[in-house]
N, C-alpha and C positions, 0 to 999 in steps of 0.2 A: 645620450649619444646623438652626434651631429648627424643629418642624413639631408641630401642631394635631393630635391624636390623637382623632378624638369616642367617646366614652366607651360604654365595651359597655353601662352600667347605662341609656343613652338620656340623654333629657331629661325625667322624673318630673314637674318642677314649671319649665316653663315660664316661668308666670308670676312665679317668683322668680331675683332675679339672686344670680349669684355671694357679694357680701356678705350678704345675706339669709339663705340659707341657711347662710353661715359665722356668724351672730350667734345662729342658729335652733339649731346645732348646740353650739355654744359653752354657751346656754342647758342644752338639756340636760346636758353634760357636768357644768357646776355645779348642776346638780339632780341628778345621778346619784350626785356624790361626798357630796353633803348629805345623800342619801338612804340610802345605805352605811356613811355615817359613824355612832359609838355613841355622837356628840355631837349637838344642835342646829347647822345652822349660824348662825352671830352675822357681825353685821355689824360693821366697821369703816369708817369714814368717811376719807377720805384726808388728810385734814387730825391726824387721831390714829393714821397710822402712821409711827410712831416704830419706833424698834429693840427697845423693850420688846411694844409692841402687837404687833408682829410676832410676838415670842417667846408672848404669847397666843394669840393668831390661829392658835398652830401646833398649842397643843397642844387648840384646840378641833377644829379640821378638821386632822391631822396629814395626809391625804393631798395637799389642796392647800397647805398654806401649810408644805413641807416644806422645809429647807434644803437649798441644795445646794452648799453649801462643800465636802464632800467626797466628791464625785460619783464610786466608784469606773468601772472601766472597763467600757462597756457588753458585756452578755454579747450581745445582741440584735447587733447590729455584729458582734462576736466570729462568732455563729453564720450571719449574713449573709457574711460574708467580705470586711468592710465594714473601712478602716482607721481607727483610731483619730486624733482630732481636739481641738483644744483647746474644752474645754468652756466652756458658757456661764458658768457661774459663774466661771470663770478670767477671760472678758474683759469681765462686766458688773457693774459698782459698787452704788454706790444709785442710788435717785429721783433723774431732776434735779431734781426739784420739790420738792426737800428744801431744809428752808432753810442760811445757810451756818453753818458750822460743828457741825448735826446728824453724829451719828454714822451713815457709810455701810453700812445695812444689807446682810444677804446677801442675794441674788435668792433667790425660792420656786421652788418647780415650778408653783403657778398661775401667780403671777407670768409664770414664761418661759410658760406655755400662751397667758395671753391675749395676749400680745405676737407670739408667733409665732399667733396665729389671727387678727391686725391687728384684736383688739376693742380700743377705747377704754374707758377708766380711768371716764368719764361711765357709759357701756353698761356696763360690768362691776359698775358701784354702784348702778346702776337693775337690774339682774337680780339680783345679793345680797337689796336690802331687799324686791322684790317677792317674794322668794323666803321671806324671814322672815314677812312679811306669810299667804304662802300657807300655812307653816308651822305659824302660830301660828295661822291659822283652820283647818285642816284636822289637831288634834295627833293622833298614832298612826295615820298614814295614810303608807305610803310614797309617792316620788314616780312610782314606776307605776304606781299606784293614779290617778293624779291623768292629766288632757288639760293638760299645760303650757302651749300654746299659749294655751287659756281661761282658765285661771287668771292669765294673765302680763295678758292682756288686761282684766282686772277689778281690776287692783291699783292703778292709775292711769289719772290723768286729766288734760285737757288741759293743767293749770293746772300738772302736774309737769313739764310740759317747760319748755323756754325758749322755742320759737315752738312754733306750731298745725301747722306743717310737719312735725317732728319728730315729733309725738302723731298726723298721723295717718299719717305712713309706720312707726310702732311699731303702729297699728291693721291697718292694711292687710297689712305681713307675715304676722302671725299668722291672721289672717282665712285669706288665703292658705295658709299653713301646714296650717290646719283642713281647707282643700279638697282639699289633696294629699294629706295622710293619710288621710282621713276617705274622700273624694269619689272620687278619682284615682287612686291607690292605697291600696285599704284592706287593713288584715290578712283579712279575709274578703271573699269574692266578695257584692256588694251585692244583696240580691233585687229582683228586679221588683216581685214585690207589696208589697214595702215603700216606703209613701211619704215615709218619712222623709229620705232623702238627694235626695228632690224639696225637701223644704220648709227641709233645709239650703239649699240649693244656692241657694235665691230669698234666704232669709236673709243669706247670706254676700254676695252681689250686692248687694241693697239696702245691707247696710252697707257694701260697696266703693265704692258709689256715694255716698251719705251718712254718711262715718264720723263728723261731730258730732251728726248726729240719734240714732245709734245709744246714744250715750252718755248722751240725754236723755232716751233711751225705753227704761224700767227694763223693760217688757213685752217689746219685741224681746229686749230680754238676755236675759233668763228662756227666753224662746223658744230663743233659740239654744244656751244652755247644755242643756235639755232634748234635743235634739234632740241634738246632738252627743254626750253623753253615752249618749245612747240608741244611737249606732251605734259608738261608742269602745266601750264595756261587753259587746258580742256574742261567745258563745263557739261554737266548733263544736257542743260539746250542744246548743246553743239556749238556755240557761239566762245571765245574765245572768254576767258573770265581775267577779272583784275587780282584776284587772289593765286598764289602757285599753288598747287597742290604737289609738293616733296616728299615731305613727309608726314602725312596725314594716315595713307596707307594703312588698310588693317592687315597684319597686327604688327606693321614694323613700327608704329607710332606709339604702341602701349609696351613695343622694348624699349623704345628711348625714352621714354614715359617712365619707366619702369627704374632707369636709370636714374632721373631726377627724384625720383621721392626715395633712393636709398640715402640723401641727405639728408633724411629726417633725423637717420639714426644715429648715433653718437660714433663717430670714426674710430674710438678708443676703447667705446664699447659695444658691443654688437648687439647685445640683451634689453638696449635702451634708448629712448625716444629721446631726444633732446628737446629743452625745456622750450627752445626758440622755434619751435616746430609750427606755430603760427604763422611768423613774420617766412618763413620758410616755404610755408606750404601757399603762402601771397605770392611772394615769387612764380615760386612754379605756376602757378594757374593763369600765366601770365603769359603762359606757353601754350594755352589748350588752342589757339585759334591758330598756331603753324601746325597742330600737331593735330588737330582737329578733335579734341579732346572735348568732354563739358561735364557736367557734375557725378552724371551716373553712372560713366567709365573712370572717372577720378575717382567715386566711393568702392567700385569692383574692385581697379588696382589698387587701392589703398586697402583693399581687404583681404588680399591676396599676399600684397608686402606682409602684411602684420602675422598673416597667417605662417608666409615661409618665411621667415626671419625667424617666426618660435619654433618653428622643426629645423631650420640652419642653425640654430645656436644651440641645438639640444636638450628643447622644452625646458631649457632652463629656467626662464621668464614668462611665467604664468599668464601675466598682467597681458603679453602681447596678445595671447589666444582668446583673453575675456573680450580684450577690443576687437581683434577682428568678430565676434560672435554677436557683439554689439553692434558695430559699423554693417555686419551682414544685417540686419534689422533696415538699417536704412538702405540698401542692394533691395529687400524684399520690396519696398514701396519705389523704388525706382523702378521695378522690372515691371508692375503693374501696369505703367503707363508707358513702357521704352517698345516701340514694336520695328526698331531698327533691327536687321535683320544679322549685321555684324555685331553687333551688340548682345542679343540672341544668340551669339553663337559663341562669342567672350564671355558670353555669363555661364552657358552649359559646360564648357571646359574648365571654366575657372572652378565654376562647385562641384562640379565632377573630379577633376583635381583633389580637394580640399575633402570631399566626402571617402574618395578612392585609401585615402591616407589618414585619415582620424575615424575612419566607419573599422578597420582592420582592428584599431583599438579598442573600439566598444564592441566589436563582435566577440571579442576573448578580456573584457572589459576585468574581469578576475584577475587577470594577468599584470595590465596594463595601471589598475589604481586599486590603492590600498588606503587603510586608516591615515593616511601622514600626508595623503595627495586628493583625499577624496575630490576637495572642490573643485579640479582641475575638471573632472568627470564630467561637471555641470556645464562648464562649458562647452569638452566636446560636444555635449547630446547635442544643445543650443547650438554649437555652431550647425552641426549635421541637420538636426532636424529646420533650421532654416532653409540649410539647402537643398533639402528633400522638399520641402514647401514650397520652395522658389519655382525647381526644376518643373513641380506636379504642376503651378501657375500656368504656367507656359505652354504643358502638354495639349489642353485639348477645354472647352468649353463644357463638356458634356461629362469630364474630369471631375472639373470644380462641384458639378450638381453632385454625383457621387461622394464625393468623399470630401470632407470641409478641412478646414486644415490644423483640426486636434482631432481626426480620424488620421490623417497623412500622419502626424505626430504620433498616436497613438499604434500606430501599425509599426512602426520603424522602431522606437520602441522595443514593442514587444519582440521584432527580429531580434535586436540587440539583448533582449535578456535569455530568450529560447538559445541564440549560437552560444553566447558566454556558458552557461548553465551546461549545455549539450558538452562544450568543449571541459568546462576542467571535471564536470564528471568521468568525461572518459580520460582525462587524466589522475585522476583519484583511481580509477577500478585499473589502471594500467598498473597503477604503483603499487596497489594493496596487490594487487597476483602476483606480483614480482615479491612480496615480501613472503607472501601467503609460501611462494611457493620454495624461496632460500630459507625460510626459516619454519620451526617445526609452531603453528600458533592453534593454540588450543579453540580460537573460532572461528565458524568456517569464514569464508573470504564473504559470502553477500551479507554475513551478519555484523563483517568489518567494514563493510560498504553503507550499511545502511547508519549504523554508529554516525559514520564520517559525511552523509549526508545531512542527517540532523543536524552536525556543529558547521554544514554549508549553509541551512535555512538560516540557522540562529545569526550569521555572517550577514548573509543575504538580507533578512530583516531588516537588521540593525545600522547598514553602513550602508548599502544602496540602494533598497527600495524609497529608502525618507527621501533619495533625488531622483528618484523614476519618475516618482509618482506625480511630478510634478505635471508629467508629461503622458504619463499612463495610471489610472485610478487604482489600476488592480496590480500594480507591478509584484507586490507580493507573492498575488494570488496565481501570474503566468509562472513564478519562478517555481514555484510547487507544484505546477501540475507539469510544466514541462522536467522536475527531477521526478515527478511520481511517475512519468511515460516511461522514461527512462531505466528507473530501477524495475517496473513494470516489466519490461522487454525481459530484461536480464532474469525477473522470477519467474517469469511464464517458462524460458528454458532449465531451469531448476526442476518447476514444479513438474514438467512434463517428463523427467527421469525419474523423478521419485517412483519406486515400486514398493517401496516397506517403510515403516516408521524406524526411523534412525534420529539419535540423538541430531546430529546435522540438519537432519529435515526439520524437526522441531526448532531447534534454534532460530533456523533460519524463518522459517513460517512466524515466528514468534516477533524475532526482530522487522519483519515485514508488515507485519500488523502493529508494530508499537509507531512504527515509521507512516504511516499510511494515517492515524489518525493522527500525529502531527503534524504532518501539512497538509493535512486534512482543517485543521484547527486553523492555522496559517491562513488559509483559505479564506474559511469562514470570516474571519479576524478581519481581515483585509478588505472583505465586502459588504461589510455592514453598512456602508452608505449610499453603494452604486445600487443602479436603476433598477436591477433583475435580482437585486439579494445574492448576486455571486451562481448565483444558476449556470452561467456560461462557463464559470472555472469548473466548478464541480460535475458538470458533463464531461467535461477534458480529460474529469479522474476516474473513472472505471474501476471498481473495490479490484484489490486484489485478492478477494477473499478468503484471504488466510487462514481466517477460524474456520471457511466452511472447507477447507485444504484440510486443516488440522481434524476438524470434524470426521470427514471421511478416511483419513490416515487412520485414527485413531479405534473409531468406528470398523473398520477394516482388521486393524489388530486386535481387537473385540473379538470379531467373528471367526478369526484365527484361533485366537485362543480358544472362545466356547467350542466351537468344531473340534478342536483339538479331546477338548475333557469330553466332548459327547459320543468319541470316537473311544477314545478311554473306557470309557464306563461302558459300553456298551462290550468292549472287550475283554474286560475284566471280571464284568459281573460272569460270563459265561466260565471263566476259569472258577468261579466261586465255589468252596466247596462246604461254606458255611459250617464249618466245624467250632464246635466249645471248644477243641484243645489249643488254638491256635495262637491263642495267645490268653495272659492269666484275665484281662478283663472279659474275656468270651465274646467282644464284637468283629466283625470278620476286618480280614487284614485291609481289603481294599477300600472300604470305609477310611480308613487312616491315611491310605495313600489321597483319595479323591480329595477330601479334607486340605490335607495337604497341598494338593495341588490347586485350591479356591484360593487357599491362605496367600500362597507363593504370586497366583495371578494378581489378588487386588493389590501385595504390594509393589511388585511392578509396576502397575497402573498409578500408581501412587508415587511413584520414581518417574513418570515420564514428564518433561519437562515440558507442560502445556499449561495455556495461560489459567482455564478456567476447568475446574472439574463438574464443579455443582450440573453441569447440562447433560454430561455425558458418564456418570459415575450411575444411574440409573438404568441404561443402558446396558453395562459389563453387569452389575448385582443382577438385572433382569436375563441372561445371558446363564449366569452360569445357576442360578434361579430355576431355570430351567431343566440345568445338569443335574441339579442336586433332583429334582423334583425325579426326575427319568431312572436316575437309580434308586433312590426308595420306592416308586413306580415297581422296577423291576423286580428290588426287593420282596418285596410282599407279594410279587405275582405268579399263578400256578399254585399256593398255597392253599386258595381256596376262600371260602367263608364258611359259618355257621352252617347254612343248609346243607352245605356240600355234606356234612358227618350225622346229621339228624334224619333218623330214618322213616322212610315212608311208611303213613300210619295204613293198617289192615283195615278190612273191610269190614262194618261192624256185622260181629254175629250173637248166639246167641245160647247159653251156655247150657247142657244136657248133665243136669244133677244124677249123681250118684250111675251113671249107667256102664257099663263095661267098655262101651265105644268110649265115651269118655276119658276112660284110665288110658285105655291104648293110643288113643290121638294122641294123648299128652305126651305117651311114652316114645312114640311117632319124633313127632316135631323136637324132644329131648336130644333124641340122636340126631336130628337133622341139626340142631341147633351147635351140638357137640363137632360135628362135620364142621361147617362153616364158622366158627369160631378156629380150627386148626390152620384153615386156609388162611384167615385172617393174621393169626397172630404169625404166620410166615412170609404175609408182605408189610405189616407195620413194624413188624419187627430187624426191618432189613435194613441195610445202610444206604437209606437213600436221604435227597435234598429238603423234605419234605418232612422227617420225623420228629416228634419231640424236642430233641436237643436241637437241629437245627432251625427249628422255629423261635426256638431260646435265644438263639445267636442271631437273628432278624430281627426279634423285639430287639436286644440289647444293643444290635447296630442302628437302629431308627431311635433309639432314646441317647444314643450319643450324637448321634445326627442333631435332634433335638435341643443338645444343651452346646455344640459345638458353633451351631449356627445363631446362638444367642451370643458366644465369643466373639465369631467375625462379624456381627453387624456394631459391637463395640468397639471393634480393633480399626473397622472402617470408619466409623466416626471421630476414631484420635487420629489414626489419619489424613484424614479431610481437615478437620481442626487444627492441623500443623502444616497443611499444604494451603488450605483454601478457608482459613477459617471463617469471612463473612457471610459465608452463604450455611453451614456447616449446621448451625441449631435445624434451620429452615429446611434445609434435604432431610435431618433425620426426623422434623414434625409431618413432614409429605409424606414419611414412607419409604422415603429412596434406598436409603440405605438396607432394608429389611429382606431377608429370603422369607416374602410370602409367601409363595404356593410351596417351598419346603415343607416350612415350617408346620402348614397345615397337611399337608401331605403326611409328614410327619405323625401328626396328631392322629389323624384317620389311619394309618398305615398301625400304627401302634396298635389301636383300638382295634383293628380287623384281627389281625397278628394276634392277640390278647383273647381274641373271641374263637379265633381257628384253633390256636392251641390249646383250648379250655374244653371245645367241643370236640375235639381230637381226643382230648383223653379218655373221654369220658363213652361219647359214642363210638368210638373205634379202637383204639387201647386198652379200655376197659367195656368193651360191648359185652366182652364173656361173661364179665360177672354181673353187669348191667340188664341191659338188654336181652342176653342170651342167656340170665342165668337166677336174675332176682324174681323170687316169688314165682316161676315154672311148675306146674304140677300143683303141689302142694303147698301151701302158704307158709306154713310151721316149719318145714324142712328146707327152703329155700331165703330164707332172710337173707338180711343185707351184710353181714358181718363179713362176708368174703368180699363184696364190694368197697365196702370201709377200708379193710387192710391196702388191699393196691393202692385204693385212691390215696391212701395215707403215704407209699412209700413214691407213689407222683407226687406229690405234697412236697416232699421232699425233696426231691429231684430237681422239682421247678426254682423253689426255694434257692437251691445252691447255686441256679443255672441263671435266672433274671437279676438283672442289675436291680438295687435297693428303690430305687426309683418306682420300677413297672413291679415291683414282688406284688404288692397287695392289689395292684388292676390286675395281673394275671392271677391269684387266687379266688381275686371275687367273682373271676368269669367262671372258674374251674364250679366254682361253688353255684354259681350260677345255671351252668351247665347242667349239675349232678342234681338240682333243685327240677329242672325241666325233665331231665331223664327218669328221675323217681314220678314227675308229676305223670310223665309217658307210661310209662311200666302199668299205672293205674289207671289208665284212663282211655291208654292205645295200644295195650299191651299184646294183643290179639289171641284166638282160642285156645292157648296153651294154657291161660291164665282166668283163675276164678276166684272171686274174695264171697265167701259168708258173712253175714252179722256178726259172727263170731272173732274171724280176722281183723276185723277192724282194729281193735287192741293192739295186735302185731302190727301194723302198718303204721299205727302212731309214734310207740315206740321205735321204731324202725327210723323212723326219720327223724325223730329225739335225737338218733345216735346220729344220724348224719348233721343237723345241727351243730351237735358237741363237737363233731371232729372240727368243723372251721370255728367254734368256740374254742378249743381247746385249753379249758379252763382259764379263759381270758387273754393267753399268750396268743391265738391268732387273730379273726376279723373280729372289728367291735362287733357289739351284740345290734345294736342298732341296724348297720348294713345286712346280717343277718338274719334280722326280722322284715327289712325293707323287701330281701329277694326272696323270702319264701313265704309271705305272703299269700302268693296265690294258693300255694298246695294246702297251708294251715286254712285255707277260706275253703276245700272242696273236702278235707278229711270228713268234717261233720257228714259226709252224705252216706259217708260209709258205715255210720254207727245206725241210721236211717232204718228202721224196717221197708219191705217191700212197698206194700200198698202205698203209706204216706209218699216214697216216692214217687211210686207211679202217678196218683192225683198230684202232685205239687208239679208234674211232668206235665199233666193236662191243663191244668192250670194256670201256668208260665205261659203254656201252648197257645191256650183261649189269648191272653193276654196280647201273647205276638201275635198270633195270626185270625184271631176274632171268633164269629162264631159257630165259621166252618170249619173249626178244630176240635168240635164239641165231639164229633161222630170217630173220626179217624185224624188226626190230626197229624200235617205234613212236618217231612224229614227236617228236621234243622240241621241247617248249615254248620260244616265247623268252624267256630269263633276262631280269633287273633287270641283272645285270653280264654281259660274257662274259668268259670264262674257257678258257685252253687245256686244263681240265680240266673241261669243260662240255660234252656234245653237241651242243647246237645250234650254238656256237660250230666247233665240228671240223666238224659236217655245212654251214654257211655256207663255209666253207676251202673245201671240198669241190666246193660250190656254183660257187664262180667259181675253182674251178683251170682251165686250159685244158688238159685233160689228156684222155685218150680210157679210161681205167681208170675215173676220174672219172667221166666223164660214165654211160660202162654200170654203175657201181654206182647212181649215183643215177637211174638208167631202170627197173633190176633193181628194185630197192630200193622205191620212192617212186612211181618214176612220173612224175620231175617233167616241164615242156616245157619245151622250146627256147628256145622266147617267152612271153611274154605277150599 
């Protein structure tokens, strides 16, 4: 698209149009080459050029009436980097105006000037012979010596035109002309106290206004030529100069200037130089000394033409913008040494101009070049960054020390890639919300955003960083961090709303982090060879740290969730009513629910769409780990232990053979014992959370606990292996995946539960027939048979009640139990209880029978476990078969043993052991205790001191 560029050089001469100063210029040019020339110039009249007049014509003026039949190839083009084109003289013949059969002369080089300057053949023959005329009255006088304008104006008269219209628009230009040189812009600053370009200035008016009075009033002429001459003729001395100064004037001299080199261009085509541009460009320069022109205002405007000619023809021709970017190269080393101060000021306009209008293109540079124009690009930069160079030249001495001029380069630049990047990202996020928000799209808008940024780098990479970089090392690397600022911005407002983890917030954290270390990469990629290793990009990018975003979102819905089941459990275990009926496997209902509720969590967590588990999946199992741990905790708690039901052993005393007190104590403590056995079996036998059967239903729920959480650390790991499988082997060899303190919770919780119920039955369930009721009084009439039967129909009970699993650990404790409780009865039984020599019999078989029952003919415990837990009692029977005395010395002499040989006399109380043992004093001195023996009894009266009673 064509566009209007207005000219840095201004508007000089207002009052003249476009043609005017193209005929005003053209004038000069042919007064320039007349004047240079070592000939006169001579006129020819059109009607006598012929082929031969021509061949005169040429060798009077050989610069303008030059042939150009063999126009070799322009060097100017050549050093432009301009392509070579068919010349004028290849595609233009003779005059039409020739008559027929005249020989078709060659074109000249004036010839091609006045054509391409669109002067007419009429105009071109009236400035010749005015020119002969000025000549021949002014002989040995060059033509800048002379005000052309005034002389052109004194050479004809009305009667030389064809109408009055024409004579006096030939008046009026010049007039004009006079005022802009002269008046407007002159070569010298006009003084005040000189009245002289007052009394132009009325002159020039009056004859604009009346230009046929002017012609009749020989006085006004006089006047004006005085006048005019008088300020044309001024030199800085003060002293009157041999040169005129007209039109030298800045900047009315680089509009008429400006005029002359549009005949560079091809009149027919505008997009292109013409091949004769050499012998063209001789010409003109041939001008610079009326115009006060010289190489390095010639290289400006010749750089400024090329420049607006490729924005007047509508960047159609490439070629013009390479040259001017080129010919500004030679502007850079002219401004070095130019410290003219009008010159200085034609160069700031000019590349301010030229920057103001191609910098708008590389600021939105995405916009302006694509795949099919890239190399245009390279020239903008080139031209721009010249002219940033030039301008910075010029600024300041202390400038140049700062910053060199592939810093100036490198900065401008990198503006150029920050606005582009700035700009069409906020045109992408304009467009994606506009779609985001007319159509229904299943992801969210920043994770369409960052998509569409990736396929900007892979863009940016690949089609314009290879020509930044010519100019900027890390062009990549600014392009990335100034789109990672950007989408930066936009996720910090994101992240700053998020309150919960939503599918949304994920994605987007997700896509923000996949984006982050891409041009993150970018980065890196691009700096591997600059000075700092890219340190300065990579400060620019601030992590958006997504995963530690994701982390604590996640994290967060973790402790959500655990709170949640630790609020649960705490509430549910209170409604528990641990009932067998409650369901046919007998473990309590909220066991299944809790369960349930672990299951449900890890597979959500395993649904959330986040990049990495393996970090944070240790986390949720350690979390709800803790759940689980809290209600088996609670489970088992208030039930108790072993001690809690094992009764505190009596005070040893010492037993009163055959005496009537005796019978009666015994009969004594029978009924008391009858008492507190009633009290008893009226609160264990009650319905509370603590009995038998619900102890059943606590095992059975910790041994489901047990095998459930051997499921979900499986289910977790096929999990992970379908979500995350490289990390997947490696969590579950750590551990991650595991309910440790469950699982052992578990294990201990069972094993307590297994011990409570076992001493529950035994001590407190069966204390009547136990405790309260085995071997009492009479040895013979109080055996163990009635203990056997209950214990058998608990046997039972439990049997139906414990999962297959815990049956045989909750038998072996019962038996275990009933092993400790028999070992008590004989050993802590307290004075109700007396065994003879004779009893001993009874007591073996007794516990035969208690044997056989958890033998039960090989259908219950092996014999082995059997033999392992009763052990101790089979190791203390022997003492019972014992006569007195032997035990009493074996008592003494264990005694001596422990405690030396101040045991010999009275030897002290031992301690009750952890185990007894028939190699144990206390053990022998308990024997001792409840033998019904009268040796007995006086050793331990001798001895100790014990009583009778308690």
């Amino acid at each position: 698209m064509a566009e209007h560029l207005p000219s840095p050089f201004g508007d000089p001469a207002p009052t003249l149009s476009d043609p005017e100063l193209r005929e005003t210029a053209y004038e000069v040019l042919v007064a320039a080459c007349r004047s240079s020339g070592s000939r006169p110039l001579t006129y020819i009249s059109q009607s006598e050029r012929s082929a031969g007049a021509a061949a005169a014509a040429a060798a009077a003026a050989p610069s303008l009436q030059r042939s150009m039949t063999s126009t070799a190839a322009s060097k100017v083009k050549k050093a432009l980097g301009l392509k070579r084109r068919e010349s004028m003289a290849q595609r233009t013949g003779g005059d039409s105006a020739a008559g027929q059969g005249r020989a078709k002369r060659p074109v000249t080089v004036g010839e091609m000037v006045r054509v391409q300057m669109k002067v007419s053949e009429q105009t071109d023959s009236r400035v010749r012979r005015a020119l002969l005329r000025v000549a021949a009255g002014q002989l040995g006088r060059r033509m800048e010596s002379v005000v052309l304008p005034l002389e052109l104006l004194q050479q004809y008269k009305s009667s030389d035109f064809p109408n009055p219209q024409e004579y006096e628009a030939w008046q009026r230009r010049h007039l004009k002309v006079l005022e802009a040189g002269l008046l407007l812009h002159p070569h010298l600053p006009l003084r005040k106290s000189d009245t002289t370009p007052q009394r132009l200035r009325k002159l020039i008016r009056a004859a604009l206004e009346n230009p046929r009075e002017s012609e009749r009033n020989g006085e006004a002429v006089q006047l004006l030529r005085s006048n005019v001459m008088s300020l044309a003729c001024r030199s800085f001395e003060g002293s009157a100069s041999e040169t005129c100064h007209w039109a030298d004037g800045f900047p009315f001299n680089l509009r008429l200037y400006q005029m002359l080199l549009e005949a560079c261009f091809d009149v027919n085509d505008e997009t292109s130089m013409i091949e004769e541009v050499d012998e063209v460009l001789e010409l003109i320069k041939k001008t610079w000394v009326i115009l006060g022109m010289n190489q390095a205002l010639h290289n400006l405007c010749f750089a400024w033409m090329l420049f607006q000619r490729y924005v007047a023809t509508g960047q159609a021709e490439n070629d013009l913008l390479f040259a001017a970017g080129n010919l500004l190269m030679e502007v850079e080393n002219d401004a070095k040494h130019m410290k003219d101060e009008n010159y200085r000021m034609v160069l700031s306009s000019t590349l301010n101009s030229i920057l103001n209008w191609a910098e708008k293109r590389l600021l939105a540079y995405h916009d302006s070049f694509h795949s099919s124009n890239i190399d245009v690009m390279q020239s903008f930069v080139l031209l721009c960054v010249s002219s940033v160079r030039i301008l910075a030249e010029g600024t300041s001495h202390e400038h140049r020390r700062k910053k060199n001029d592939t810093d100036v380069a490198c900065d401008r630049v990198e503006a150029y890639i920050r606005s582009s990047l700035r700009m069409v990202y906020s045109q992408k996020k304009e467009k994606i919300r506009k779609i985001c928000k007319s159509q229904h799209n299943a992801l969210p808008f920043l994770s369409i955003l960052a998509q569409d940024i990736r396929e900007l780098v892979v863009n940016e990479k690949e089609l314009f960083s290879p020509t930044l970089k010519r100019w900027h090392p890390l062009a990549a690397g600014v392009a990335v961090a100034t789109l990672h600022s950007c989408y930066g911005n936009e996720l910090n407002r994101f992240i700053s709303g998020i309150e919960e983890l939503t599918p949304e917030a994920m994605q987007v954290l997700i896509a923000a982090d996949k984006l982050e270390k891409d041009l993150v990469q970018v980065a890196v990629e691009d700096s591997v060879d600059s000075e700092d290793g890219g340190k300065s990009i990579i400060q620019e990018m601030p992590p958006y740290e997504a995963e530690s975003v994701i982390t604590n979102l996640v994290m967060s819905w973790i402790k959500t969730r655990v709170d949640r089941l630790g609020e649960w459990v705490d509430r549910n275990l209170q409604q528990e009513v641990w009932s067998p009926n409650s369901n046919k496997e007998r473990f309590a209902p909220s066991a299944v629910e809790v369960l349930r509720i672990v299951d449900e969590t890890l597979e959500a967590f395993f649904l959330l769409p986040i990049p990495v588990y393996q970090s944070l999946l240790p986390q949720l199992i350690s979390g709800l780990d803790r759940c689980l741990q809290q209600y088996i905790l609670n489970a088992k708690a208030g039930c108790g232990t072993k001690s809690n039901f094992i009764p505190a052993m009596p005070a040893l005393t010492r037993c009163t053979t055959g005496s009537k007190y005796n019978r009666v104590s015994k009969k004594k403590e029978k009924e008391k014992i009858g008492q507190r056995r009633k009290s008893q079996v009226g609160i264990t036998n009650g319905d509370d959370f603590f009995g038998v059967p619900q102890l059943c239903v606590r095992i059975n729920t910790l041994q489901h606990f047990r095998t459930q959480l051997e499921v979900l650390s499986k289910k977790t790991l096929m999990y992970l292996r379908s979500s995350d499988p490289t990390h997947a082997d490696v969590i579950a060899d750590g551990k991650g995946i595991r309910f440790e303190l469950s699982a052992t919770a578990c294990v201990e919780g069972i094993q307590q539960l297994c011990e409570t119920t076992a001493y529950k039955v035994i001590f407190d369930n069966l204390s009547h027939v136990l405790w309260d009721g085995l071997y009492v009084g009479d040895v013979a009439s109080s055996r163990i048979e009635p203990f056997l039967q209950h214990l058998e129909q608990y046997l039972e009970t439990l049997s139906s009640l414990v999962h297959d699993r815990v049956r045989t650990r909750v038998i072996t404790d019962v038996m275990r139990a009933s092993f400790d409780g028999f070992q008590l009865v004989l050993l802590a039984g307290g004075p109700c209880r007396a065994f003879s020599l004779e009893d001993s019999q009874i007591v073996d078989e007794d516990f035969k029978f208690l044997e056989e029952l958890f033998w039960s003919n090989g259908d219950g415990l092996p014999a082995d476990l059997i033999d392992k837990f009763s052990a101790t009692v089979k190791n203390i029977l022997p003492l019972f078969h014992a006569n007195t005395e032997s035990l009493i010395e074996r008592f003494k002499q264990i005694s001596q043993e422990s405690y030396g040989s101040t045991a010999k006399s009275k030897p002290p109380l031992p301690p009750t052991p952890s185990q007894w043992s028939p190699n144990e004093p206390n053990t022998i001195l308990r024997v001792l205790c409840y033998r019904n023996d009268q040796s007995a009894t006086k050793f331990l009266k001798k001895t100790y001191n014990f009583p009778k009673k308690l």
